[in-house]
N, CA, C and O atoms as a printed pandas DataFrame, in Angstrom:
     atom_number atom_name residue_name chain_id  residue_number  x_coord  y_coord  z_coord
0              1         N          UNK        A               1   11.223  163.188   36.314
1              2        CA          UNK        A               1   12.151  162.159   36.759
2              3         C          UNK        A               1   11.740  161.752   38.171
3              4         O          UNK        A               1   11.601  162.603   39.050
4              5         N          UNK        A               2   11.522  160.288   38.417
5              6        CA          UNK        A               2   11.082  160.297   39.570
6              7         C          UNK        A               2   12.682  159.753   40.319
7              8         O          UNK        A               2   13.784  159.471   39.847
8              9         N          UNK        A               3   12.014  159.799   41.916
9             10        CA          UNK        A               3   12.925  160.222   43.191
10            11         C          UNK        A               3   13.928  158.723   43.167
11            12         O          UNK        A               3   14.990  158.616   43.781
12            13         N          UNK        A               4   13.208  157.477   42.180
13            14        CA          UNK        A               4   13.590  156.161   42.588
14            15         C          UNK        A               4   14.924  156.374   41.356
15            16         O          UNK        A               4   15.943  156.060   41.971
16            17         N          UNK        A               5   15.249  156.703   40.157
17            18        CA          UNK        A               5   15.908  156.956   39.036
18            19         C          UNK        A               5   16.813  157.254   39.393
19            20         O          UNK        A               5   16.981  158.096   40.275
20            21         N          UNK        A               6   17.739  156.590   38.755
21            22        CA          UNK        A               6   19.489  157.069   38.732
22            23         C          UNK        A               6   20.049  158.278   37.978
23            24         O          UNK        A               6   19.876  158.450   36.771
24            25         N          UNK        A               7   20.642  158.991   38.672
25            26        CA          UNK        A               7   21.015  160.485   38.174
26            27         C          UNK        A               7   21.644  159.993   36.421
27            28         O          UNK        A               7   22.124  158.916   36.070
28            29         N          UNK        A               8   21.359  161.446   35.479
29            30        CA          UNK        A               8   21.692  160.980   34.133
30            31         C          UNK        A               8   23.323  161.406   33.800
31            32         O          UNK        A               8   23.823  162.459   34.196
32            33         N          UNK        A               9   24.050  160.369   32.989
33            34        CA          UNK        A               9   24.983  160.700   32.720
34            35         C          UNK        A               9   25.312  161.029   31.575
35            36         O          UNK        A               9   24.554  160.668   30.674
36            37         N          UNK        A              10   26.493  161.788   31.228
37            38        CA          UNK        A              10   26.735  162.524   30.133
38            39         C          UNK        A              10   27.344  161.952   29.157
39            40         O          UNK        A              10   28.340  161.294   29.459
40            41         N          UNK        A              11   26.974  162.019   27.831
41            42        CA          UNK        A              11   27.054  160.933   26.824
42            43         C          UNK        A              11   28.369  161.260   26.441
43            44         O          UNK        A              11   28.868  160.544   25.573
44            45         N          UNK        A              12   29.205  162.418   27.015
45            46        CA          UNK        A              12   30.048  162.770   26.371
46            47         C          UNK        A              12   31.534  162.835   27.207
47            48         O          UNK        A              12   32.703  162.900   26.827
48            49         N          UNK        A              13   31.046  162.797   28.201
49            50        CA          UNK        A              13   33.100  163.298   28.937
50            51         C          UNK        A              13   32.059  161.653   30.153
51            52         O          UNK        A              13   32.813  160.951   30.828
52            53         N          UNK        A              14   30.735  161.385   30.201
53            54        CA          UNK        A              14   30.689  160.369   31.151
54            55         C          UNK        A              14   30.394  160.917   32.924
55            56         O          UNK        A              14   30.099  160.166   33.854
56            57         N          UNK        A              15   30.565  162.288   32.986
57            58        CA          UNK        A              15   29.850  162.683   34.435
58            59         C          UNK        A              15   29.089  162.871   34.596
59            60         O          UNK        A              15   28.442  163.632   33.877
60            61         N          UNK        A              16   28.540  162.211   35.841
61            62        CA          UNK        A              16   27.237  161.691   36.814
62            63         C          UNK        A              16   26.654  163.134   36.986
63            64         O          UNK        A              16   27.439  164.065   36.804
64            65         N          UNK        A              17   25.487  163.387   37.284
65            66        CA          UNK        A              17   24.950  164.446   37.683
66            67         C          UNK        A              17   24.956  164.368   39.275
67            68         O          UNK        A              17   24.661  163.275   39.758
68            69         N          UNK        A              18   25.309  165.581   40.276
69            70        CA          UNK        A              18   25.680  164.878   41.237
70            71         C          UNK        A              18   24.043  165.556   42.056
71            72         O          UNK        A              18   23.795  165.403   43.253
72            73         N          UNK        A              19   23.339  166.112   41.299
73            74        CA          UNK        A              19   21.796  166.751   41.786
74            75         C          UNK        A              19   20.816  165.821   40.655
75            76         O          UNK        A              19   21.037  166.278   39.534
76            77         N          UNK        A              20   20.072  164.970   40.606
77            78        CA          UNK        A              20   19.026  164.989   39.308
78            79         C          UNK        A              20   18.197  165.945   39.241
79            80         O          UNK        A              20   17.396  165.834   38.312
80            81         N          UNK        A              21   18.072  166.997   39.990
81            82        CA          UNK        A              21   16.319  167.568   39.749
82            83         C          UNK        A              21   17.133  169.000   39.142
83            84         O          UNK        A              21   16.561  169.601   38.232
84            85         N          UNK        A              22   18.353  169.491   39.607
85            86        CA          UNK        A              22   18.917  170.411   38.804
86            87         C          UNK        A              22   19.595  170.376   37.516
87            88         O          UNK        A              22   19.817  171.332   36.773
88            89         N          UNK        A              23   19.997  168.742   37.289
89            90        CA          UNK        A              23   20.272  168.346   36.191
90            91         C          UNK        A              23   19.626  168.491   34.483
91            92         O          UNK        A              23   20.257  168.560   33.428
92            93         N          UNK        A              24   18.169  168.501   34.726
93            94        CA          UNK        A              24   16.659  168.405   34.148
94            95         C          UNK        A              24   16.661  170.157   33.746
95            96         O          UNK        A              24   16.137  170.500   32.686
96            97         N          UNK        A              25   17.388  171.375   34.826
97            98        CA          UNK        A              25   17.968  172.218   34.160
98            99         C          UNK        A              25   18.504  173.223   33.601
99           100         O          UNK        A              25   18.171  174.326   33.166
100          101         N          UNK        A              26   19.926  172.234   33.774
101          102        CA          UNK        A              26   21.205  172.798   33.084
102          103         C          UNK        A              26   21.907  171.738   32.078
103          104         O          UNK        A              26   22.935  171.976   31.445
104          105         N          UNK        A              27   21.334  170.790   32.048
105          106        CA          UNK        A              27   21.649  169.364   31.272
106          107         C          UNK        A              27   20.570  170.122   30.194
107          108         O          UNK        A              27   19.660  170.947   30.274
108          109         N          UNK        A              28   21.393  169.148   28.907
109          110        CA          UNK        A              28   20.870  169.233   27.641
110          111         C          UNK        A              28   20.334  167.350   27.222
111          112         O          UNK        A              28   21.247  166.528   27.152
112          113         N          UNK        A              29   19.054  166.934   27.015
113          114        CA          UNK        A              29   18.791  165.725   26.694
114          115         C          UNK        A              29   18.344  165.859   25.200
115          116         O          UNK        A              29   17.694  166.821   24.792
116          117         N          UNK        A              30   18.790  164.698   24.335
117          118        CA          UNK        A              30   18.433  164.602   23.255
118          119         C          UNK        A              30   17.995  163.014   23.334
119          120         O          UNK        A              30   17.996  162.349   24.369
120          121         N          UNK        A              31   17.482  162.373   21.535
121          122        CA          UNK        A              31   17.756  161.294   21.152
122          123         C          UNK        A              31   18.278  161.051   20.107
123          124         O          UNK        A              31   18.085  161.628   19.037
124          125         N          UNK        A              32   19.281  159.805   20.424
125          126        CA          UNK        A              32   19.889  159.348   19.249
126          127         C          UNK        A              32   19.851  158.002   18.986
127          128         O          UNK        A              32   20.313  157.131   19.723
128          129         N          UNK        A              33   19.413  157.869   18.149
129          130        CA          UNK        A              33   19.198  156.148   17.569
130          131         C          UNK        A              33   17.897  155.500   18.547
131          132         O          UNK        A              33   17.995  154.413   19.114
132          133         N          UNK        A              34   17.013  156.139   18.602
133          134        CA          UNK        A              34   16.095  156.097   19.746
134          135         C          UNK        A              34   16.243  156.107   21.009
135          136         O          UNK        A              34   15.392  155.818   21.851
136          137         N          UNK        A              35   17.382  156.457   21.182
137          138        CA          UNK        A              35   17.298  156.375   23.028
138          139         C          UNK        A              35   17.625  157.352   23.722
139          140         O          UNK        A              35   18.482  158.004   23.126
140          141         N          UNK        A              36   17.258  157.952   25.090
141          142        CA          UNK        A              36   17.832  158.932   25.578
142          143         C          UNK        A              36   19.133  159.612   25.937
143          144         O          UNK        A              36   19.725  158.915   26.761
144          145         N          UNK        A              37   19.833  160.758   25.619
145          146        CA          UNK        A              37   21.272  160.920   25.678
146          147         C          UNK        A              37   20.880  162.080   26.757
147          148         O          UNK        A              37   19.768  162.606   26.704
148          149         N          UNK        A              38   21.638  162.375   27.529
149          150        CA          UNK        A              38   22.360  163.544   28.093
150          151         C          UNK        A              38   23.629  164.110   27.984
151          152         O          UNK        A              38   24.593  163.376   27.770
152          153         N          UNK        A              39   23.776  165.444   28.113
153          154        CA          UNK        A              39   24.462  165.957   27.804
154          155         C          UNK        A              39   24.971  167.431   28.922
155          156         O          UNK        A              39   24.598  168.604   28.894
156          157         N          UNK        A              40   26.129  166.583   29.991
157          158        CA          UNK        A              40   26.352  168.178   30.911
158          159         C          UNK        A              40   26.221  169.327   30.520
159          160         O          UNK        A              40   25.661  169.549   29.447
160          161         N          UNK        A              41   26.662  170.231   31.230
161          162        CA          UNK        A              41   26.154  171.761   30.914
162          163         C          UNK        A              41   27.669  172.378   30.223
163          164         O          UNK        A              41   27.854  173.265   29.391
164          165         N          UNK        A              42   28.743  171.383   31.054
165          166        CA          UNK        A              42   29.825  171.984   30.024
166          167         C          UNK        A              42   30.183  171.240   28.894
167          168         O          UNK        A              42   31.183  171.702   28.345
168          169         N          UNK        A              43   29.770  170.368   28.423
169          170        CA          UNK        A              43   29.937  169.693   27.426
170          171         C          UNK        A              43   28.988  170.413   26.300
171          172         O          UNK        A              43   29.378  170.580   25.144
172          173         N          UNK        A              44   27.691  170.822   26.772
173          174        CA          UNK        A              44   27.075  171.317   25.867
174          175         C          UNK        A              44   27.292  172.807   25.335
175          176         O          UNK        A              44   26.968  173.164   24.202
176          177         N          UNK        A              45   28.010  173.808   26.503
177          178        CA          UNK        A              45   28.760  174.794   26.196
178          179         C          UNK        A              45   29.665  174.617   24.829
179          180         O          UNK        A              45   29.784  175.278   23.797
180          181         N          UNK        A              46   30.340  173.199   25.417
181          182        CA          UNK        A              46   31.666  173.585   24.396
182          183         C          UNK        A              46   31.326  173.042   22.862
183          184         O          UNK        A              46   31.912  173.293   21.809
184          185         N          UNK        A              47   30.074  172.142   23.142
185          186        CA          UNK        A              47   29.768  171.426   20.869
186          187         C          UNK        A              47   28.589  172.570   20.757
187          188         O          UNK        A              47   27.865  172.387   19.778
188          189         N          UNK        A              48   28.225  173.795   21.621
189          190        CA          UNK        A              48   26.768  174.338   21.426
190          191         C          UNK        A              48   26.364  174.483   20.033
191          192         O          UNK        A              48   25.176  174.250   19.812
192          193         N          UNK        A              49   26.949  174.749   19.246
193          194        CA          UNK        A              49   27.069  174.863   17.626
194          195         C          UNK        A              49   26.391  173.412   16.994
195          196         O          UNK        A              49   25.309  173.292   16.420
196          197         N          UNK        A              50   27.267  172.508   17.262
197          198        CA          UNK        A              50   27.328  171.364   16.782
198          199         C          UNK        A              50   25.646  170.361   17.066
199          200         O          UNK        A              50   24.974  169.580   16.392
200          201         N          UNK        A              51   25.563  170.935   18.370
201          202        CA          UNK        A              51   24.015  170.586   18.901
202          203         C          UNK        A              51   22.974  171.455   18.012
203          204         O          UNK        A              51   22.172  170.851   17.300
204          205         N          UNK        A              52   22.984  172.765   18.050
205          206        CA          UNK        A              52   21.964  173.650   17.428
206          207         C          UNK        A              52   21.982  172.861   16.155
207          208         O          UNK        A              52   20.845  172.539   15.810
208          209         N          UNK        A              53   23.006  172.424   15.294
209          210        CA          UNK        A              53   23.376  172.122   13.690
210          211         C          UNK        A              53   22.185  170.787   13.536
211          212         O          UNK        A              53   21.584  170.483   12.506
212          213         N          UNK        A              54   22.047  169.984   15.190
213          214        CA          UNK        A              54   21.312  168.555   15.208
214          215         C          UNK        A              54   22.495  167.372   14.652
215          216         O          UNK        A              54   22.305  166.191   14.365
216          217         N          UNK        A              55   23.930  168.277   14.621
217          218        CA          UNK        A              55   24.874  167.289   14.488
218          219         C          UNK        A              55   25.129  165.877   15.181
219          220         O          UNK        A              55   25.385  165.933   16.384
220          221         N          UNK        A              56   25.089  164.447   14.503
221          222        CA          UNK        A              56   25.240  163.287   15.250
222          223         C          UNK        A              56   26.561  163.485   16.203
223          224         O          UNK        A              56   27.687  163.659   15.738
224          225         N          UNK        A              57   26.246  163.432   17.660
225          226        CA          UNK        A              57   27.860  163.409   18.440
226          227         C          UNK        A              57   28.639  162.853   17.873
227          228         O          UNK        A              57   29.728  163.423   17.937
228          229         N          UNK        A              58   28.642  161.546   17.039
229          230        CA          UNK        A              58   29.878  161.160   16.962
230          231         C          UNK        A              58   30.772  162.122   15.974
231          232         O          UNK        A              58   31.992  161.957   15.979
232          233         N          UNK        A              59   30.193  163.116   15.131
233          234        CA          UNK        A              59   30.602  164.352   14.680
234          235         C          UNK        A              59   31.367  165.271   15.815
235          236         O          UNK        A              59   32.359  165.902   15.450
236          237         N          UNK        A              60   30.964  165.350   17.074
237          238        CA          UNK        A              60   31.756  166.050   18.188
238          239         C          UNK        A              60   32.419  165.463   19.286
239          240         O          UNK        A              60   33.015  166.171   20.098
């Protein structure tokens, strides 16, 4: 991720990463429908199941 890039936000509750380079990790990134998703660290705590499954979010 370069230094010029806007921190990634979470596809799921919508919070900003307030570090990008620590974001990269404790953030979870996937794709869906071709494009990049992120996913906070507590958001991904709480569907962790649902992610391992490769469940579509809109399932969580």
């Amino acid at each position: 991720m370069a230094d010029d890039e806007a921190p990634p936000v979470c596809a799921t509750c919508g919070g900003a990463a307030p570090d990008p380079a620590f974001a990269r990790l404790t953030w979870t990134r996937g794709t869906e429908n071709g494009r990049e998703v992120w996913t906070c660290d507590r958001c991904s705590r709480e569907h962790l199941r649902s992610i391992e499954g490769k469940l579509d979010s809109a399932w969580w």
